[in-house]
C-alpha positions as CSV (number, residue, x, y, z in Angstrom):
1,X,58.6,298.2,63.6
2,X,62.1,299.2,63.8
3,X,63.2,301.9,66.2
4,X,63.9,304.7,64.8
5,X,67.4,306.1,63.9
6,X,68.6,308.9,66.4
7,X,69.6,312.1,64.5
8,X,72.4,314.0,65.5
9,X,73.8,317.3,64.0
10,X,77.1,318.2,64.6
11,X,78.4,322.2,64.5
12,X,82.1,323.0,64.4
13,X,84.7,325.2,65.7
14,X,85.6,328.5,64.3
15,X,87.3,328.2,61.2
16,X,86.5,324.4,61.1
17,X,84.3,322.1,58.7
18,X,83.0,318.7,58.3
19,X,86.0,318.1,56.6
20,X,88.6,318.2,59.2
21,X,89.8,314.6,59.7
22,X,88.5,315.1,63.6
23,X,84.9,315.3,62.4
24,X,85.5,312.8,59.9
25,X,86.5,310.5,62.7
26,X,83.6,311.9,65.1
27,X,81.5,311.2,62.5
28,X,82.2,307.9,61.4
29,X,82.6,306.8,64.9
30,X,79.3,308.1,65.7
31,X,77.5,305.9,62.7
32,X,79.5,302.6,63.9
33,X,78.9,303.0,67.6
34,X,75.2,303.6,67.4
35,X,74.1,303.9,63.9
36,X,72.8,307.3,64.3
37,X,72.2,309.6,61.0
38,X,74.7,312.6,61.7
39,X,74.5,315.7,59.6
40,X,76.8,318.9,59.6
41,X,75.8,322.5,60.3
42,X,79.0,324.3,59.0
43,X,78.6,328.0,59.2
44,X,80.0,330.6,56.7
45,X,83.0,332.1,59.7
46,X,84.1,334.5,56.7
47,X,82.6,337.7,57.7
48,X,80.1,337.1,59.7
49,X,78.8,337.2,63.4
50,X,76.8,335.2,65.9
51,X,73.9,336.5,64.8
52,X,74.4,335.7,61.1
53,X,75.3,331.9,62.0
54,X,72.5,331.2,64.3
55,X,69.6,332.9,61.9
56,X,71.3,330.3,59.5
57,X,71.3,327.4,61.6
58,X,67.6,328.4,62.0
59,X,67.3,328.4,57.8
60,X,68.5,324.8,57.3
61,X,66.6,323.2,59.8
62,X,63.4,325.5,59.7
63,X,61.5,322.2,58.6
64,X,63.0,319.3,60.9
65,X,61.5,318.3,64.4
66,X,64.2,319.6,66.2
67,X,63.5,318.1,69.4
68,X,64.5,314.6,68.2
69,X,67.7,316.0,67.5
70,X,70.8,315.5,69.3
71,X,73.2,318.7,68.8
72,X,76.8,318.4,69.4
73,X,78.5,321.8,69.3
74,X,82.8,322.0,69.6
75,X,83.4,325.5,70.6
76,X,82.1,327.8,68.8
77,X,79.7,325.4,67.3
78,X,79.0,324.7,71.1
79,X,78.3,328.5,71.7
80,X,76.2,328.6,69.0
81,X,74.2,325.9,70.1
82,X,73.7,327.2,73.6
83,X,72.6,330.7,72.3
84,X,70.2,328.4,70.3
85,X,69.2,326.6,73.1
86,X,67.0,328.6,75.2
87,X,64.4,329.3,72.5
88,X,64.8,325.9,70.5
89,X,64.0,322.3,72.2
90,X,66.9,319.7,71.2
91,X,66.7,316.1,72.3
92,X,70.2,316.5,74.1
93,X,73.1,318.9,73.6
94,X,76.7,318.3,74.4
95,X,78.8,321.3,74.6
96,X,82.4,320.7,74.0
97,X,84.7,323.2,74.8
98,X,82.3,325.9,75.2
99,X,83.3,329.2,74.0
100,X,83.2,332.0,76.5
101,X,82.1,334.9,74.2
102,X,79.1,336.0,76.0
103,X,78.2,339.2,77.2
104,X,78.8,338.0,80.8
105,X,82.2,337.1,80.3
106,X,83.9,339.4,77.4
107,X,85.1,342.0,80.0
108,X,87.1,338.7,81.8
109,X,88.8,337.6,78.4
110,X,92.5,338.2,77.3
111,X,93.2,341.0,75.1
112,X,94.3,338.5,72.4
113,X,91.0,336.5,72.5
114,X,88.9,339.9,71.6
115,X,91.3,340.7,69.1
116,X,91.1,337.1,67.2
117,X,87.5,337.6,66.7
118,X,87.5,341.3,64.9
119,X,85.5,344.2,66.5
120,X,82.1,343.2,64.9
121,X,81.8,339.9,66.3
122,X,83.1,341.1,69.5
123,X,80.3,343.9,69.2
124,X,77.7,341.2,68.2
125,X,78.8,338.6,70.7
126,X,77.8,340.9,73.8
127,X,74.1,341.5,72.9
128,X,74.4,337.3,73.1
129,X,73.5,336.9,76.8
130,X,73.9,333.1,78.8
131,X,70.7,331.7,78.9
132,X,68.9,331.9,81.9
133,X,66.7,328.2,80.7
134,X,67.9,326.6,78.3
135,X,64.7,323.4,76.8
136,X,67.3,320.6,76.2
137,X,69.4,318.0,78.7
138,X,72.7,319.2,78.5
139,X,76.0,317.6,78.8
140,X,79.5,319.8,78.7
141,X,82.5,318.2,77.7
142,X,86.1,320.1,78.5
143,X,90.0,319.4,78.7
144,X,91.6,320.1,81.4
145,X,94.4,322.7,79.8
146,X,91.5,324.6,78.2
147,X,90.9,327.9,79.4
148,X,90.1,327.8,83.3
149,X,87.6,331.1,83.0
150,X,86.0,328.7,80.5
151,X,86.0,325.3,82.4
152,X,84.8,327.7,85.7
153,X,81.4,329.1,83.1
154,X,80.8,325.6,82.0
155,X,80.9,324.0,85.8
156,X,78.6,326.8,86.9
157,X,76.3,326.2,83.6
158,X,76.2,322.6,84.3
159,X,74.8,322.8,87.3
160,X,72.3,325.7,86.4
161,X,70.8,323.4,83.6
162,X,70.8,320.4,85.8
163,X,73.8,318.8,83.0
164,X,76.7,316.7,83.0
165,X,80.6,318.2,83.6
166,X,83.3,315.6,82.2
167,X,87.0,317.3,82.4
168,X,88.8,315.3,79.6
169,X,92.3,314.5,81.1
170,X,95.5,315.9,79.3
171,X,93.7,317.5,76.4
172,X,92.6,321.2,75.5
173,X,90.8,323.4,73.1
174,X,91.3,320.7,69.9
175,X,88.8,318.2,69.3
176,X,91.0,315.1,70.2
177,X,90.8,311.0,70.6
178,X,90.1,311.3,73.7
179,X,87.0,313.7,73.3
180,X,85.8,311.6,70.1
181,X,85.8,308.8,72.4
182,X,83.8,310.6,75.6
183,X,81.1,312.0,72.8
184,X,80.4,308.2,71.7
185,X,80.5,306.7,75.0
């Protein structure tokens, strides 16, 4: 019998969609490396919040064995699947560029960073706490001229979870080459 096919879902960043030649890439790159199935999770970002995006996260896949699934979040879509994380078992979860919106760490954030995501998500993202467990191995992924408050949480977080830290060298907050190329390793 053959083995069977790992399954990986893929969430993107804010504003971003399967689309985006960078996920194309990811995705293709993905299917000839290892022959995995990917699939998409890309949220509605039009007016709505954390809350809205995970609850429909939870929708799609309310029928799938999550825990054979590998999740591979790019910033937001990494927050997302961290705040999913500690009530949800996932095979493995890599964390790209981690968004820093929780509750812990909105009071350290520029002023232009609360006003790019609008006063309801902002209100929304600090009832989202850090998880304390989260049920999945965990890898974070970062470039080293992405914020440094976030690179800091994700070191820390890495450690807490008993993960993986890979600083990705000259890139930052875009999913590049050389993070397609880390994720597929």
């Amino acid at each position: 019998m053959p083995a069977e096919k790992r399954k990986i879902i893929i969430i993107p960043g804010f504003g971003e969609s399967e689309s985006e030649e960078a996920y194309i890439q990811l995705k293709e790159d993905i299917q000839s490396y290892s022959g995995s199935i990917v699939e998409f999770y890309n949220p509605i970002w039009d007016r709505r919040t954390v809350r809205h995006w995970i609850n429909d996260f939870k929708n799609k896949f309310k029928d799938g064995d999550l825990s054979k699934f590998t999740v591979i979040g790019f910033s937001m879509g990494a927050y997302i699947t961290l705040a999913l994380s500690n009530e949800q078992k996932f095979k493995k979860i890599i964390l790209a560029s981690l968004s820093p919106y929780f509750k812990e760490n909105l009071k350290q954030l520029p002023e232009d960073a609360l006003k790019f995501m609008s006063k309801n998500r902002i209100k929304d993202f600090s009832s989202v706490m850090v998880p304390s467990t989260i049920n999945s191995s965990c890898t974070f992924l970062f470039g080293d001229k992405d914020w440094k408050i976030a690179i800091a949480q994700a070191e820390k977080l890495a450690s807490k979870y008993n993960g993986k830290f890979f600083l990705i060298k000259d890139t930052g907050h875009e999913l590049t080459e050389n993070y397609i190329k880390k994720i597929t390793a």
